[in-house]
N, C-alpha and C positions, 0 to 999 in steps of 0.2 A: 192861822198860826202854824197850821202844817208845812205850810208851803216856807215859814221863817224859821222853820226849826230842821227842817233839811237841807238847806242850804250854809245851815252854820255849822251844822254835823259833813256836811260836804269838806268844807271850806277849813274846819278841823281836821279833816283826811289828807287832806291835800298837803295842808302844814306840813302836819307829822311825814308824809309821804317823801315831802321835797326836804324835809331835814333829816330823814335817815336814808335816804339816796345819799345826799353832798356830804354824809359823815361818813360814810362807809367807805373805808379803803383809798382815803384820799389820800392819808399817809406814804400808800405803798405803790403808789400809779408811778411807772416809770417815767425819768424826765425825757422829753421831746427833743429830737436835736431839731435844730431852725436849719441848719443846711440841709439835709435831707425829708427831716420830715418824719420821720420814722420815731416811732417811742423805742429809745433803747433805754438800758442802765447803765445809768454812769461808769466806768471803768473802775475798779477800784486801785488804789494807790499801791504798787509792787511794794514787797517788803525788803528790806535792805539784804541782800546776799552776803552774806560769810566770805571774804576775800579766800578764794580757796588757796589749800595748803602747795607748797612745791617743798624740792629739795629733800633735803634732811627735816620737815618738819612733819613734810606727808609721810617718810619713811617712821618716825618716831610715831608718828598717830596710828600705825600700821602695828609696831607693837605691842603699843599700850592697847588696842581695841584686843588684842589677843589676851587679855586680862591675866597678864603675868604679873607675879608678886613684885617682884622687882627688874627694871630695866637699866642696863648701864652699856655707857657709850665707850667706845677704843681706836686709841689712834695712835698713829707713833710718836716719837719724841720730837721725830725730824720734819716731821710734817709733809713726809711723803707718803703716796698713796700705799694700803696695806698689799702686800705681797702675796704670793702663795707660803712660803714658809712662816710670816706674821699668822696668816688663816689657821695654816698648821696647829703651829703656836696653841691661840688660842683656843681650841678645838682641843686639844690635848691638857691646857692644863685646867679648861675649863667645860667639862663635860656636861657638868649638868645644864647647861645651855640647850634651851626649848627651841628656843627660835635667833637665827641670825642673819643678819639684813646689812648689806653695803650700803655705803651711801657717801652723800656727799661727794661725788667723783674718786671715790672708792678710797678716800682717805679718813674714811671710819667706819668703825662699825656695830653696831647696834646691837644690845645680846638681851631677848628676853626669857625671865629663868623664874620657879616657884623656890630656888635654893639662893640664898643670902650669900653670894662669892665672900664676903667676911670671914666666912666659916672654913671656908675652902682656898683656894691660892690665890686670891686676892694681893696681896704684896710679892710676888711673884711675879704676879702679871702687870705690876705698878712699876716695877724696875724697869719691866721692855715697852710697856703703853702707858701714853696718857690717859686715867682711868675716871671718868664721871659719875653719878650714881644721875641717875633721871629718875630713881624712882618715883620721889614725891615732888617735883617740878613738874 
């Protein structure tokens, strides 16, 4: 009876043995490539890239990252490029301007300010430029 009861307690080891071998980690075993042979992991799937910015859109994303309160665009009436005396211009009747960036083949320009031009010479400077507000666009 000794000799029938270790054989079944064997044969119970075994089981258990060969069912937590083939459960362990089968999930995770990297797939095989058949052309080479080698266990690699599968590549995973690129995530879709952001069409990066050009023009005038990388220059406006340049001022908004400057986290100005308000951002507004100028250009001339005529739709020629801004000048040195336009630059002037604007620079004098709009001082509180933080930050200011050409763009578009220098026929605009980009003004980021924590002061609401509203307040300040705003209709002024709507006589001589085309004036946009970008703030909340």
């Amino acid at each position: 009876m000794s000799d029938m009861l270790r054989k079944l307690v064997t044969t119970l080891l075994l089981t258990i043995t060969i069912l937590a071998v083939s459960s362990c980690g089968g999930g995770n075993q990297p797939s095989s490539n058949s052309q080479t042979g080698n266990s690699q992991p599968a590549p995973a799937a690129p995530a879709p890239a952001a069409s990066p910015l050009t023009g005038f859109e990388k220059d406006l994303d340049y001022v908004r990252k400057g986290q100005y309160t308000f951002v507004w665009v100028f250009s001339r009436k005529d739709g020629n490029p801004i000048d040195k005396d336009d630059a002037g211009y604007l620079r004098t009747n709009a001082p509180q301007v933080v930050d200011w960036v050409t763009s578009d083949g220098g026929k605009k320009v980009i003004a980021g300010t924590n002061f609401d031009l509203a307040l300040g010479n705003l209709e002024l400077l709507k006589k001589r430029f085309v004036v946009e507000d970008y703030t909340a666009k």
